[in-house]
C-alpha positions in Angstrom: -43.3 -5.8 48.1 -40.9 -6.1 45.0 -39.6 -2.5 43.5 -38.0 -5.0 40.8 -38.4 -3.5 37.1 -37.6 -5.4 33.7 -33.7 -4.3 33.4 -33.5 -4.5 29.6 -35.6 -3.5 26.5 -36.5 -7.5 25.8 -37.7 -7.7 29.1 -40.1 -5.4 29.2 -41.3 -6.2 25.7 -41.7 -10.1 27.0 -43.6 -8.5 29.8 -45.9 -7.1 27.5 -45.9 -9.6 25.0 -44.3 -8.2 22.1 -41.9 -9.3 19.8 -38.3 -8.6 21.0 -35.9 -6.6 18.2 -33.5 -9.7 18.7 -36.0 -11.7 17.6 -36.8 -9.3 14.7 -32.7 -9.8 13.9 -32.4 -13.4 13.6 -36.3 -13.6 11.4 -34.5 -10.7 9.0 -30.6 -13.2 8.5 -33.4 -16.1 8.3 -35.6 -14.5 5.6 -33.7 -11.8 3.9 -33.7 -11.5 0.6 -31.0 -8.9 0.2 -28.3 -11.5 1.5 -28.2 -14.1 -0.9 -27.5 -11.7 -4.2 -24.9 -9.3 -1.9 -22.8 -12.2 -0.8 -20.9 -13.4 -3.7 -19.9 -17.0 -3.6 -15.9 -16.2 -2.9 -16.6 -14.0 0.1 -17.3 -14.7 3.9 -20.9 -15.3 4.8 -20.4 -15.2 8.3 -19.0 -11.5 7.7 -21.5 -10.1 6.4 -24.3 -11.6 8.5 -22.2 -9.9 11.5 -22.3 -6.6 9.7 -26.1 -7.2 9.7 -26.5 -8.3 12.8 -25.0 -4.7 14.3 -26.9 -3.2 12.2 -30.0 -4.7 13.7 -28.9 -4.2 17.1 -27.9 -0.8 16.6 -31.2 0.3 14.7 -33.7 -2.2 16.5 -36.1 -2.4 13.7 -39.9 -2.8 14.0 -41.3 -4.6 10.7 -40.4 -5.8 7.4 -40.0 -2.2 6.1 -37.2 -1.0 8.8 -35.6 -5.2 8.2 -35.3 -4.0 4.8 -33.6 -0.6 5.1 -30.9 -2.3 6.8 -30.3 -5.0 4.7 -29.4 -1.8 2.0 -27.5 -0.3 4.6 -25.5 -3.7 5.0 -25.6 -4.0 1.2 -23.9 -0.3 0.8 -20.8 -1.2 3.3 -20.1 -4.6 1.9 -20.1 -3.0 -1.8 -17.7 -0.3 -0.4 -15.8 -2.8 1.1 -15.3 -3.9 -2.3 -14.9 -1.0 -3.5 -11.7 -0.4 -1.1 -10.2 -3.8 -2.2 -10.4 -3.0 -5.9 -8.4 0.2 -5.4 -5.9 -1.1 -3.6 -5.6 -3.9 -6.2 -5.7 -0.9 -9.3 -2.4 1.2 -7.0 -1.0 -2.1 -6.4 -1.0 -3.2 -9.7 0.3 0.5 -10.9 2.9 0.1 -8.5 4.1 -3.2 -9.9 4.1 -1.6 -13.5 6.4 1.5 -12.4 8.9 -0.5 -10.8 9.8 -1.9 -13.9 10.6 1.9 -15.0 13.3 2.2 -13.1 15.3 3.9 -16.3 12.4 6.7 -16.7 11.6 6.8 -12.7 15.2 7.5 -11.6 16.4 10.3 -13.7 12.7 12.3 -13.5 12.5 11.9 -9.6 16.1 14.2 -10.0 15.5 16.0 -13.1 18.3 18.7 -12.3 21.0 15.9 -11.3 23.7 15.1 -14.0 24.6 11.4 -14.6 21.5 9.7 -12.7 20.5 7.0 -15.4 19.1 4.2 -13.3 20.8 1.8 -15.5 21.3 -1.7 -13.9 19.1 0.0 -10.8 15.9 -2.5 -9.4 13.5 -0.1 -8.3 12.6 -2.9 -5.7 16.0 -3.2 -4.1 15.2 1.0 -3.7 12.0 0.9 -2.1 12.8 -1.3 0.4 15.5 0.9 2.0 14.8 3.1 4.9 16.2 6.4 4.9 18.5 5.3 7.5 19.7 2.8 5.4 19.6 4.6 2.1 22.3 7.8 4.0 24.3 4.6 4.8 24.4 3.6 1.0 25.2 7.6 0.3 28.3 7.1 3.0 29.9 3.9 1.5 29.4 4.8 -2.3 30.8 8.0 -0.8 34.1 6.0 0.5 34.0 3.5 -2.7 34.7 6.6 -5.0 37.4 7.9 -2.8 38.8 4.6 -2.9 38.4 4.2 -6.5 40.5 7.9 -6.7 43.2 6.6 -4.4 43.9 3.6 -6.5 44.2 5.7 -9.2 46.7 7.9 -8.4 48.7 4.7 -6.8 48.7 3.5 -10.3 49.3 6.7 -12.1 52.9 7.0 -9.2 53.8 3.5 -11.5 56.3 1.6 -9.4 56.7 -2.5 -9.0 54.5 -2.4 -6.7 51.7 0.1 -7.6 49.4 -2.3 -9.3 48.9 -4.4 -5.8 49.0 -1.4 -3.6 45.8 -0.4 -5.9 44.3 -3.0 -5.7 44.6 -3.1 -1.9 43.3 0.3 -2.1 40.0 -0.4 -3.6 36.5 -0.7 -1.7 35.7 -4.2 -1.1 32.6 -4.3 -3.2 34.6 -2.8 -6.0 37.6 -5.4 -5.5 35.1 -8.2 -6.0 34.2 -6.3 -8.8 37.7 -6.2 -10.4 38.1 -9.5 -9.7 34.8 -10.8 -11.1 36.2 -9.0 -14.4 39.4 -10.9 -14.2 37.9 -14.0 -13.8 35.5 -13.3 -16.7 38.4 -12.7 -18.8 36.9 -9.2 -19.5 40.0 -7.4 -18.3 44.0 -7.9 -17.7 45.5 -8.1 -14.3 47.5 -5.4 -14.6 48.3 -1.8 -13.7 47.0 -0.9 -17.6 43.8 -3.3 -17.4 43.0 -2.1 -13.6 43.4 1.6 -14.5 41.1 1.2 -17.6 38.2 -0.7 -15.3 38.1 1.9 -12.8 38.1 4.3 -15.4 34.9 2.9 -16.8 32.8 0.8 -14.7 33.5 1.3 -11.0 33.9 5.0 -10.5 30.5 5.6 -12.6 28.9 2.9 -10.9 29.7 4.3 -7.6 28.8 8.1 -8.3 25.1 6.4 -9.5 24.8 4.8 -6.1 25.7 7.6 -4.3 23.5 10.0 -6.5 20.9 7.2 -5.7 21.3 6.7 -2.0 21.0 11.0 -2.1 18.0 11.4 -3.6 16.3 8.5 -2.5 13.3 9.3 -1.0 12.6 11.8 -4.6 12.8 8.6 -6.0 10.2 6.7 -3.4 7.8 9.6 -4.0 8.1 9.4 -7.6 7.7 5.9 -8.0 4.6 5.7 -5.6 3.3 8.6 -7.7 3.7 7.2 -11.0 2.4 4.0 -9.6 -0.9 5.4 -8.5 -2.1 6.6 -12.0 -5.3 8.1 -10.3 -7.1 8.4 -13.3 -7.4 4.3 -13.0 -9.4 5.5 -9.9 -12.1 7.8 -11.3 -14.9 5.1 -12.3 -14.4 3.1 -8.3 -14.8 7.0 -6.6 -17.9 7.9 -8.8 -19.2 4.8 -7.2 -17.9 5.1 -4.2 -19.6 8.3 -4.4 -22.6 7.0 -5.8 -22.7 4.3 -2.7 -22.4 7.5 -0.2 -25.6 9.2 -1.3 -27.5 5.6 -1.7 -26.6 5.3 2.2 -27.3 8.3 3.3 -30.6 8.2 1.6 -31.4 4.5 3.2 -30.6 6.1 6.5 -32.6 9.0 6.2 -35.3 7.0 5.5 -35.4 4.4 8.0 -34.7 7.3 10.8 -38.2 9.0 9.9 -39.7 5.6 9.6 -38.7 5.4 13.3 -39.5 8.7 14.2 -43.0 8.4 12.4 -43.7 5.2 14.4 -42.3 6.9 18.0 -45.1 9.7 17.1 -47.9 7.1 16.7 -47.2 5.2 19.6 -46.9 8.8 21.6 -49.8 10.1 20.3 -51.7 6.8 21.0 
């Protein structure tokens, strides 16, 4: 004598002759209504029919009613899905707008710090250093002002030789520097014209990237900050919000529908 029972939910409905919920799941992709006005042309079918497909075989829905609670359960997570997209587009495009700032953004992430302009600063170039990279950049704008000091004082000694000694003294970056100026014609290769650039352009440039490289994540947070502009977000999370309760709502109601048709098959 067989002790064999139906091992799944199907099963025992075949063996009863209803209609299995998988059944039920495929009718509701092939006739739903809700489907062809959610999907819009530019997004992936396949997608959302997965999404309702879960949702089917996590709910099991008995009749048109139930079929139709979850197609506006499906409905509320593709719209929120949307919903995420567009704010990450609004941030994104905030983001894009404050790193063209880079002359307001510097000097407020470091309100209190003398001499931090941002001039000739791309905010880009700053966010994409880590911090171990940025306390690098502190270090050798560190060394490029000492070396900026040094040649000074070599050329201020005087001497034959002082005006190569300097320039040997220099930073690397800033010798390519001093030479780009010569070979601009913007400045004299001599002791006179090489104290006069140092002077001006390379010990300021170097405090600013040292200043920089020091207060470089004040600078990350202010640019992200800037470039969220969260009042762009307030009409997407009233909706968002708005999508919440309609969920909640659809849920709640398909639950008792269950619940009301597990009491009249119990009390039957």
């Amino acid at each position: 004598m067989s002790t064999a029972t139906p091992k799944t939910l199907a099963e025992m409905q075949n063996a009863a002759g209803e209609k299995t919920p998988a059944l039920v799941r495929f009718n509701a992709l092939k006739h739903g209504i809700l489907s062809r006005y959610t999907v819009l042309s530019h997004e992936n079918h396949a997608d959302y029919e997965s999404l309702v497909n879960a949702l089917m075989d996590e709910h099991l829905p008995a009749g048109a009613t139930e079929q139709h609670l979850i197609e506006e359960l499906a409905s509320v997570i593709w719209r929120k899905r949307r919903v995420l997209q567009s704010e990450g587009a609004t941030i994104n495009k905030g983001l894009k707008e404050s790193a063209r700032n880079g002359k307001t953004i510097i000097p407020t992430a470091a309100p209190f710090e003398m001499g931090l302009s941002g001039e000739r600063t791309d905010l880009r170039d700053v966010m994409s250093l880590s911090d171990d990279e940025a306390a690098t950049d502190q270090r050798n704008a560190s060394d490029d002002v000492q070396a900026c000091y040094r040649a000074a004082n070599l050329l201020r000694t005087g001497g034959a030789t002082a005006y190569a000694k300097a320039v040997r003294a220099l930073h690397p970056d800033s010798r390519d520097m001093w030479e780009d100026s010569l070979a601009d014609g913007e400045s004299s290769p001599n002791a006179e014209g090489l104290a006069t650039f140092i002077q001006q352009h390379l010990v300021p440039v170097a405090h600013q990237m040292e200043k920089e490289a020091r207060h470089h994540q004040a600078i990350v947070n202010q640019t992200l900050g800037e470039g969220l502009q969260a009042y762009r977000l307030e009409k997407l999370s009233r909706y968002e919000t708005h999508l919440d309760r309609k969920f909640e709502r659809t849920l709640g109601m398909l639950v008792k529908l269950k619940e009301l048709r597990t009491g009249r098959t119990v009390s039957g």
